[in-house]
FIPA-897360 format. One record per residue (C-alpha): residue number from 0; residue in one letter; chain; x, y, z. Coordinates in steps of 0.001 Angstrom, whole numbers, plus 500000, padded with zeros to 6 digits. Each point is the difference from the previous one (the first is absolute). Last residue first. Example, Ala and Ser with C-alpha at 12.3 -4.5 7.8 and 13.67 -1.06 7.14 Angstrom:
2
> 1:s:A:513670:498940:507140;
> 0:a:A:498630:496560:500660;
***
This chain:
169
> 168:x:A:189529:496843:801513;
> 167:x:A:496561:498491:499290;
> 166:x:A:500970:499135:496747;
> 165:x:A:496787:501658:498233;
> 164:x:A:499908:503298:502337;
> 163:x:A:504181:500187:498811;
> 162:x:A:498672:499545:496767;
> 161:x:A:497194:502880:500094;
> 160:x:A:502166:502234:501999;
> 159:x:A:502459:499775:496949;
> 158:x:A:497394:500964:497811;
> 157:x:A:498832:503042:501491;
> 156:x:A:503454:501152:501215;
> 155:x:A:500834:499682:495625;
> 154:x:A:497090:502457:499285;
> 153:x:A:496655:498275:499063;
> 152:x:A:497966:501033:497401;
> 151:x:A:500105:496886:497944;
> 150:x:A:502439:497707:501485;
> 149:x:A:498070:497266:500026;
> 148:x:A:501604:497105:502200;
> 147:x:A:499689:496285:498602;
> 146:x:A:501016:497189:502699;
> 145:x:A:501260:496735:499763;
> 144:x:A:502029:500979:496095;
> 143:x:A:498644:497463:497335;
> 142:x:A:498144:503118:498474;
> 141:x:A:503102:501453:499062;
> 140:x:A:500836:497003:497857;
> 139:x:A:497695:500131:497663;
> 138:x:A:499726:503699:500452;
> 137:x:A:503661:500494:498078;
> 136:x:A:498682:499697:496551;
> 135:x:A:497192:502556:500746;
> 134:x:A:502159:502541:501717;
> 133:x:A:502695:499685:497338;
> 132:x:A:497430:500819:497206;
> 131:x:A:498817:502627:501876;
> 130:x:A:504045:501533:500477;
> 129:x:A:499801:499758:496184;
> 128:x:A:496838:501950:499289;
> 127:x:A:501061:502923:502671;
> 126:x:A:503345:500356:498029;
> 125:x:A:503145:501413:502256;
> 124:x:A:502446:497380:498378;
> 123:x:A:499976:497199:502872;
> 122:x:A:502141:497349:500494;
> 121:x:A:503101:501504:500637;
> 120:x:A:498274:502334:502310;
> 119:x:A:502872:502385:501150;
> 118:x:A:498356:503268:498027;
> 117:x:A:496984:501127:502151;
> 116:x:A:497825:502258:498598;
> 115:x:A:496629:498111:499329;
> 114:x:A:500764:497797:502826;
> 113:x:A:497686:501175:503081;
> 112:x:A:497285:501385:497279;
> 111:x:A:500321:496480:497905;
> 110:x:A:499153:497841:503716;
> 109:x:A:497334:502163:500737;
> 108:x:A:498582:499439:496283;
> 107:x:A:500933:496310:500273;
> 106:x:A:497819:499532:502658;
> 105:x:A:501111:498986:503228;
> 104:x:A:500563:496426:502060;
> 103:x:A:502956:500090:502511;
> 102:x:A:499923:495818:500101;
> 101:x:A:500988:498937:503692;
> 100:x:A:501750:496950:500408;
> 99:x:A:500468:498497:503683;
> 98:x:A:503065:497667:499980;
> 97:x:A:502485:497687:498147;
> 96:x:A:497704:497554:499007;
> 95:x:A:498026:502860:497753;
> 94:x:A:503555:501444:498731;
> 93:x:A:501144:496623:498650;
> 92:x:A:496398:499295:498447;
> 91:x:A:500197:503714:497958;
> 90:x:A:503173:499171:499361;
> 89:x:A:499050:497535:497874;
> 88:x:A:503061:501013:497232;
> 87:x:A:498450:502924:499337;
> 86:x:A:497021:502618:500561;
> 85:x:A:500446:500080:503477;
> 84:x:A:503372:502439:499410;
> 83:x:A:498579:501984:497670;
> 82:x:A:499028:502773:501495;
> 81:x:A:502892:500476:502432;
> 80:x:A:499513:498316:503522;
> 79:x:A:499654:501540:502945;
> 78:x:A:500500:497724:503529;
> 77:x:A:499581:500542:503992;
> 76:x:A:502086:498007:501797;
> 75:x:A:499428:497806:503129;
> 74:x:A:500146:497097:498486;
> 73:x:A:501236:497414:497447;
> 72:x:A:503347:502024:498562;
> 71:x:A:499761:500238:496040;
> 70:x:A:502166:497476:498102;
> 69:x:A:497327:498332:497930;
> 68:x:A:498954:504150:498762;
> 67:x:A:503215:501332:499480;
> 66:x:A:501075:496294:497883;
> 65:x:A:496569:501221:498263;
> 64:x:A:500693:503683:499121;
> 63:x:A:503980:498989:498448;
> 62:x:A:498356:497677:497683;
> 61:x:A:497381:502876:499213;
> 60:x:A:502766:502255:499569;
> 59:x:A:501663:496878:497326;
> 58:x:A:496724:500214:498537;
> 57:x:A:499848:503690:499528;
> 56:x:A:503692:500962:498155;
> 55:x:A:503033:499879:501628;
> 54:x:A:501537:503312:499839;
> 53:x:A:496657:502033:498637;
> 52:x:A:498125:498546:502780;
> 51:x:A:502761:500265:502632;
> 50:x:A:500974:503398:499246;
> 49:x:A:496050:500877:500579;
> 48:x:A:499784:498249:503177;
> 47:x:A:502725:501954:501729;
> 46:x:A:503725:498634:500134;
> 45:x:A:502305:498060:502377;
> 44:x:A:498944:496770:498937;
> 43:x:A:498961:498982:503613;
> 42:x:A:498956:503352:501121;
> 41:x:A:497596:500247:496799;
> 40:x:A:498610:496795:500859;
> 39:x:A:499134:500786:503507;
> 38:x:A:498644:503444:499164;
> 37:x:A:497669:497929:497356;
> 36:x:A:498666:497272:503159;
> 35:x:A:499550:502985:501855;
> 34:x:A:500433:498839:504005;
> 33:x:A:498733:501642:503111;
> 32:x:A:500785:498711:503480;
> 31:x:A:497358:500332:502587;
> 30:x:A:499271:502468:502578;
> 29:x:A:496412:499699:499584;
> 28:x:A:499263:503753:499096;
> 27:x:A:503282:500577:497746;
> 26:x:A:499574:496922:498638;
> 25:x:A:496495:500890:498653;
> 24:x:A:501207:503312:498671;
> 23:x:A:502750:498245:498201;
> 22:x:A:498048:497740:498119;
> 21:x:A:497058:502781:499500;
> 20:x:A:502660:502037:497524;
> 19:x:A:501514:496725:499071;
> 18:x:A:496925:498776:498258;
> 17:x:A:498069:503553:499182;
> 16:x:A:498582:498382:497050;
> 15:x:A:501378:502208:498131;
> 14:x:A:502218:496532:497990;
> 13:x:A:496808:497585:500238;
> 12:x:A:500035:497807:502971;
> 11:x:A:501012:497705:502652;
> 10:x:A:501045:500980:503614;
> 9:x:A:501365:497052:502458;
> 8:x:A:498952:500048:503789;
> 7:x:A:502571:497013:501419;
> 6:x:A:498109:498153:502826;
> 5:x:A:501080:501018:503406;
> 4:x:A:502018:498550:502505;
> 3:x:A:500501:501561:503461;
> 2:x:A:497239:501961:500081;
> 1:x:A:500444:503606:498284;
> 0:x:A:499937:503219:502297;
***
């Protein structure tokens, strides 16, 4: 059972990263409230990620990312992101103040085997060079997250069991 007020638990990541996955896992376990900062988007505008990207175009999803992420609740919730979403705008800072952030750390060539045949990546066009180049321009800000988790070899009970160990919940 979760004490009365709890710090928000907020997943950052690279897309494969297992972000929601482990998201809702954890909330399951702690009987918090799970939020996907893309899910909330898409139920906003009333279409999925990939209409939005080819409707309005990147910035304007990255506009729509950070008024998610100043408006998220302050507690007691347990947070993916999408990719991207630290990368822009600072984020990153709003997402630190606003709870516990845990970076789901992998290499790319996990991350390119969990993608390689998905199709509702707007981002990402199933090439192992380009999802490394958007591993390396996203650490920066990554590696501002509290806590770094490796996912390497872990299965997603693994690595929720490791954050709710962390949080103390």
């Amino acid at each position: 059972m979760i004490k009365s007020s709890t710090k928000n638990i907020i997943l950052i990541g690279m897309m494969g990263s297992g972000k929601s996955t482990t998201a809702k896992k954890i909330a399951e376990q702690t009987f918090l409230t799970h939020l996907d900062t893309d899910e909330l988007i898409s139920a906003s505008h009333q279409k999925s990620i990939q209409d939005i990207f080819d409707a309005f175009g990147e910035k304007q999803f990255r506009d729509m990312e950070h008024k998610v992420a100043k408006n998220l609740p302050k507690e007691n919730h347990v947070i993916s992101t999408g990719g991207g979403m630290p990368c822009y705008h600072e984020n990153m800072d709003v997402l630190n103040n606003n709870g516990i952030t845990f970076y789901l750390s992998s290499p790319v060539d996990l991350l390119f085997s969990r993608l390689k045949n998905k199709k509702n990546r707007p981002l990402f066009k199933n090439q192992l060079d380009q999802l490394e180049l958007f591993l390396n321009e996203r650490l920066v800000y990554y590696e501002k997250a509290h806590v770094t988790i490796d996912i390497s070899g872990k299965n997603v009970d693994q690595v929720a069991l490791e954050i709710i160990d962390f949080v103390n919940l």
